[in-house]
C-alpha positions in Angstrom: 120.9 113.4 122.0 123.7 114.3 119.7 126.7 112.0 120.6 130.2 114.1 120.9 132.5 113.4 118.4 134.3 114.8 115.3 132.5 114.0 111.9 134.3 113.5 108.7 134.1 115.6 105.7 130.8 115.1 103.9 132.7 113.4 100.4 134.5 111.3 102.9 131.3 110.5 105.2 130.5 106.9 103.6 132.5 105.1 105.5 131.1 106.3 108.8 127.5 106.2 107.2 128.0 101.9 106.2 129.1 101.0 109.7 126.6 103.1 111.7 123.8 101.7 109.5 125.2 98.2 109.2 124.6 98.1 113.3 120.9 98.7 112.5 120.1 96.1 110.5 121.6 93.1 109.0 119.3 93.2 106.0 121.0 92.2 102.6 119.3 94.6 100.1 120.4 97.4 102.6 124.2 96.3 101.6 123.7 97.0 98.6 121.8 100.2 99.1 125.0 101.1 100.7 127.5 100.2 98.4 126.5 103.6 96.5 128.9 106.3 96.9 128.0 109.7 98.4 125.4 108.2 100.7 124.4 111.7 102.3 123.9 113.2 99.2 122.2 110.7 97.9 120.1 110.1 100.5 119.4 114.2 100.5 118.1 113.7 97.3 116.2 111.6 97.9 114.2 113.6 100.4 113.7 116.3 98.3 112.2 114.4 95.6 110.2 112.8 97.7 108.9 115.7 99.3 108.7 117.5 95.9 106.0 114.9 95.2 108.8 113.2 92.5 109.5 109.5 93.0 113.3 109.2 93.8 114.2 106.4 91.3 118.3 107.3 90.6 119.3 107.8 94.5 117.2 104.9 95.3 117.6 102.4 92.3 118.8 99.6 94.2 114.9 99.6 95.5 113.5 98.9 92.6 112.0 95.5 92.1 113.3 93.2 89.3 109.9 92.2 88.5 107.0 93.9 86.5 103.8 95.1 87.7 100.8 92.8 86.4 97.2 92.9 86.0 94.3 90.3 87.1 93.9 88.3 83.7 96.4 90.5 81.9 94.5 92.6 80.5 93.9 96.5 80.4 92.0 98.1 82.4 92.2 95.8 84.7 92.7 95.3 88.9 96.7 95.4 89.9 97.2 91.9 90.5 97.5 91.4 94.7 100.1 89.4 93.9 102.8 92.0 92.3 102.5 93.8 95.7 104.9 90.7 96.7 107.6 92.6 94.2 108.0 95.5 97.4 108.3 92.7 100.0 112.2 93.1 100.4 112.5 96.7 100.1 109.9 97.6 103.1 111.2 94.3 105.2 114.7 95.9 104.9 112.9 99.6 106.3 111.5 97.6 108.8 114.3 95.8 109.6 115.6 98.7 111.3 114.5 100.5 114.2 113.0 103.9 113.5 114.1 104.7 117.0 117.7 103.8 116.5 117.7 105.5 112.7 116.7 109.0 114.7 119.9 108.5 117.1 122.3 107.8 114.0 120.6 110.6 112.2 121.2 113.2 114.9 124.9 112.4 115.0 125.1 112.8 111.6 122.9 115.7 111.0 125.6 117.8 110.2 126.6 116.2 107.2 122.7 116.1 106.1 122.6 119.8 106.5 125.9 120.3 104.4 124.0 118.6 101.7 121.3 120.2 102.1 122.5 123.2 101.7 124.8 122.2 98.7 121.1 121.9 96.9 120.4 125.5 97.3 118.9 125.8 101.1 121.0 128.0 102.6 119.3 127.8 106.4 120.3 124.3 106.1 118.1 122.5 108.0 117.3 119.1 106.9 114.8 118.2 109.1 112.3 120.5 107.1 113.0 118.5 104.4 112.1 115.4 106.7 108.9 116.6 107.6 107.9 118.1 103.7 108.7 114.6 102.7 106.8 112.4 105.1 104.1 114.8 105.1 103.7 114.2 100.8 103.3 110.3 101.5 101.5 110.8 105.0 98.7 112.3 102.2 98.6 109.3 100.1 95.0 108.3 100.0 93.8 104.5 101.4 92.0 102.7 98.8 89.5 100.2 99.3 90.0 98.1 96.8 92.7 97.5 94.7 93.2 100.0 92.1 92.1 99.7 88.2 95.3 100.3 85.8 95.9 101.0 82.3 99.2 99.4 80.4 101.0 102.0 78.6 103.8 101.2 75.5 106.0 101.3 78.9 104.4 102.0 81.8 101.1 101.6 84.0 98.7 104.7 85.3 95.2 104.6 86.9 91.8 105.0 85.5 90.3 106.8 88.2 91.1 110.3 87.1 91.6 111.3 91.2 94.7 109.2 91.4 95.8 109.7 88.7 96.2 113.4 89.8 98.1 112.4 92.9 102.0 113.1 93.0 103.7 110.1 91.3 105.4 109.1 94.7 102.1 108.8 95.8 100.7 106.8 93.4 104.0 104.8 93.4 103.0 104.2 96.7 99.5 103.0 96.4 101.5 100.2 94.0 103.3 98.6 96.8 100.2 97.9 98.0 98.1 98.8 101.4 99.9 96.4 103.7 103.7 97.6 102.6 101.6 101.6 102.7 100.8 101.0 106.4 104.3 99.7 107.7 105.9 102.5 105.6 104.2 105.1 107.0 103.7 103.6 110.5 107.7 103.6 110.6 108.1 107.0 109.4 106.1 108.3 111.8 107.4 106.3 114.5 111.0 107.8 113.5 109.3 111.8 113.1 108.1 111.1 116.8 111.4 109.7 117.9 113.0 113.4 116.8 110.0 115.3 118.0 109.0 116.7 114.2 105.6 117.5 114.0 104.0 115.9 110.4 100.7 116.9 111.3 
C-alpha cells in the first residue's frame, strides 16, 4: 500500500531514492549503483531497454564485470568456460541481497516519480508498471540450456554458434552468459517482486 507522503521533484528524487534503497540492502556494489545521478530515469531506462529486448549497458554500467568472458581451452568455437559465470557473482548477490518484497513497497511509494519518467520517454498514459511486466516478460522468455553454450571470439566480442540463440534478443543472450544458476535467482526474484505487486507476467 502506497505510504502518504509528499514526494520530491523527479530531478531532485535521488536523495530520497539512496536512503530508501540503502535500508534494503547493505550490499557494496549497490552503493555504487547509486551514486549515479538521476536514479529514476536511469533506472526507467533501463526498463525499456530491457523490455525492448536491448541490453541496458549505459544506465547499468556499474554492473558490468571487470573481467572477460573466456572459453574452455581458449579457443574458438569453444564451451563458455563455467568458471567466467563467477564474473556475475556480485551483481546478482547484490539483486538478491534485497528483498523483492520490500523493493515492491518502496516502488509503490515512489511510483509516481517512475511514471513521470516514463512519461518523459514518450508514454503519455504513464504507467510504468507496463513497462515492468514488458521487461520481465522479455527475460522470463530466455531459453534454459542444457549445456553450456558453444561461442565464437569476435575482434571484440563473443556470439553463439547455434544459430537459435543467436537470434534471441541480446538481453537474452546476455543472460544465458551469466550462467544458469545466476538465470534462475534472477528470474525467481523478479517474479517474486511481479507477485508482490499483483502484475500478471504470464
Amino acid at each position: 500500500q502506497r505510504q502518504p507522503g509528499e514526494l520530491p521533484p523527479l530531478a531532485d528524487s535521488d536523495v530520497l531514492l539512496r536512503e530508501w534503497v540503502a535500508t534494503l540492502s547493505k550490499h557494496p556494489l549497490l552503493s555504487r549503483v547509486l551514486a549515479q545521478r538521476g536514479l529514476v530515469r536511469a533506472a526507467t531506462v533501463a526498463v525499456l531497454q530491457i523490455g525492448d529486448g536491448k541490453t541496458p549497458t549505459v544506465p547499468l554500467a556499474e554492473l558490468r564485470p571487470a573481467e572477460r568472458l573466456t572459453l574452455v581451452g581458449g579457443g574458438s568455437p569453444g564451451r563458455i568456460d563455467p568458471a567466467s559465470y563467477g564474473r556475475w557473482n556480485a551483481a546478482v548477490r547484490a539483486l538478491v541481497s534485497i528483498s523483492a518484497a520490500d523493493a515492491a513497497k518502496v516502488y509503490v511509494n515512489v511510483k509516481p516519480l517512475f511514471d513521470e519518467a516514463y512519461r518523459e520517454l514518450g508514454y503519455p498514459d504513464g504507467d510504468f508498471d507496463e513497462a515492468i511486466v514488458r521487461a520481465i516478460r522479455v527475460l522470463n522468455d530466455t531459453p534454459e540450456l542444457a549445456a553450456d553454450p558453444v561461442l565464437l571470439s569476435r575482434p571484440a566480442y563473443f556470439e553463439h554458434e547455434d544459430a537459435a540463440l543467436r537470434s534471441l534478443r541480446p538481453v537474452q543472450k546476455q543472460l544465458l552468459l551469466t550462467g544458469p544458476d545466476h538465470r534462475r535467482q534472477v528470474l525467481a526474484w523478479l517474479r517474486q517482486f511481479a507477485a508482490a505487486l499483483e502484475l500478471k507476467i504470464d
